[in-house]
C-alpha positions, 0 to 999 in steps of 0.5 A: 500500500502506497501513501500519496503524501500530497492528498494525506497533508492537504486533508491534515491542513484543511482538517486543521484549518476547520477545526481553529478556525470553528473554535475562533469563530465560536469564541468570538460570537459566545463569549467576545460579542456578548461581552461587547455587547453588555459593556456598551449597555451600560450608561457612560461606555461609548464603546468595548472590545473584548479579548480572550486568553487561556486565564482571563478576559480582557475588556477594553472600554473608552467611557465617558467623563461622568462614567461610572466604573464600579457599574460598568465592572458589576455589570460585566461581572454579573450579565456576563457570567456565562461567558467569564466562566471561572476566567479573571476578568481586566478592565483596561480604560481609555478616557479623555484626561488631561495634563492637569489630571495626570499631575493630581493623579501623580501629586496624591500616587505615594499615599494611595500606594501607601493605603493599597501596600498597608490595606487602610482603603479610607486613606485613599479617599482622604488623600483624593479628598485633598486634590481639590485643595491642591488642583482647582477644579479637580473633583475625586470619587472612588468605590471599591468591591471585593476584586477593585479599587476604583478611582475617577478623576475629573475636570471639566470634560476631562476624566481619568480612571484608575483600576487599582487590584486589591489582594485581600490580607491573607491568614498565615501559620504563626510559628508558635501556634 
C-alpha cells in the first residue's frame, strides 16, 4: 500500500484549518460579542472590545467623563457570567484626561500606594479628598468591591480612571501556634 503524501497533508491542513478556525469563530460570537455587547449597555461606555486568553478576559472600554466604573465592572461581572466562566476578568480604560489630571493623579500616587501596600482603603479617599485643595477644579470619587479599587478623576470634560487590584490580607501559620 502506497501513501500519496500530497492528498494525506492537504486533508491534515484543511482538517486543521476547520477545526481553529470553528473554535475562533465560536469564541468570538459566545463569549467576545456578548461581552461587547453588555459593556456598551451600560450608561457612560461609548464603546468595548473584548479579548480572550487561556486565564482571563480582557475588556477594553473608552467611557465617558461622568462614567461610572464600579457599574460598568458589576455589570460585566454579573450579565456576563456565562461567558467569564471561572476566567479573571481586566478592565483596561481609555478616557479623555488631561495634563492637569495626570499631575493630581501623580501629586496624591505615594499615599494611595501607601493605603493599597498597608490595606487602610479610607486613606485613599482622604488623600483624593485633598486634590481639590491642591488642583482647582479637580473633583475625586472612588468605590471599591471585593476584586477593585476604583478611582475617577475629573475636570471639566476631562476624566481619568484608575483600576487599582486589591489582594485581600491573607491568614498565615504563626510559628508558635
Amino acid at each position: 500500500m502506497k501513501i500519496r503524501v500530497m492528498p494525506l497533508t492537504l486533508t491534515a491542513v484543511l482538517s486543521a484549518a476547520l477545526l481553529f478556525g470553528g473554535w475562533t469563530a465560536f469564541r468570538h460570537f459566545t463569549v467576545e460579542k456578548p461581552l461587547d455587547r453588555v459593556a456598551a449597555a451600560v450608561p457612560g461606555v461609548q464603546s468595548a472590545t473584548t479579548t480572550m486568553s487561556t486565564s482571563q478576559v480582557v475588556v477594553n472600554v473608552k467611557l465617558a467623563p461622568d462614567a461610572d466604573l464600579s457599574q460598568v465592572y458589576r455589570r460585566l461581572k454579573q450579565d456576563g457570567a456565562n461567558q467569564i466562566g471561572g476566567k479573571k476578568l481586566e478592565l483596561n480604560v481609555d478616557s479623555q484626561t488631561s495634563a492637569k489630571l495626570d499631575k493630581a493623579w501623580s501629586y496624591s500616587l505615594f499615599d494611595v500606594a501607601e493605603a493599597m501596600e498597608t490595606h487602610r482603603y479610607t486613606g485613599i479617599r482622604d488623600s483624593l479628598d485633598k486634590l481639590s485643595q491642591h488642583f482647582t477644579g479637580v473633583t475625586a470619587s472612588t468605590d471599591m468591591d471585593a476584586d477593585n479599587v476604583y478611582i475617577r478623576l475629573q475636570d471639566g470634560k476631562s476624566a481619568k480612571f484608575v483600576v487599582l487590584p486589591r489582594q485581600p490580607a491573607t491568614m498565615g501559620v504563626w510559628p508558635n501556634a
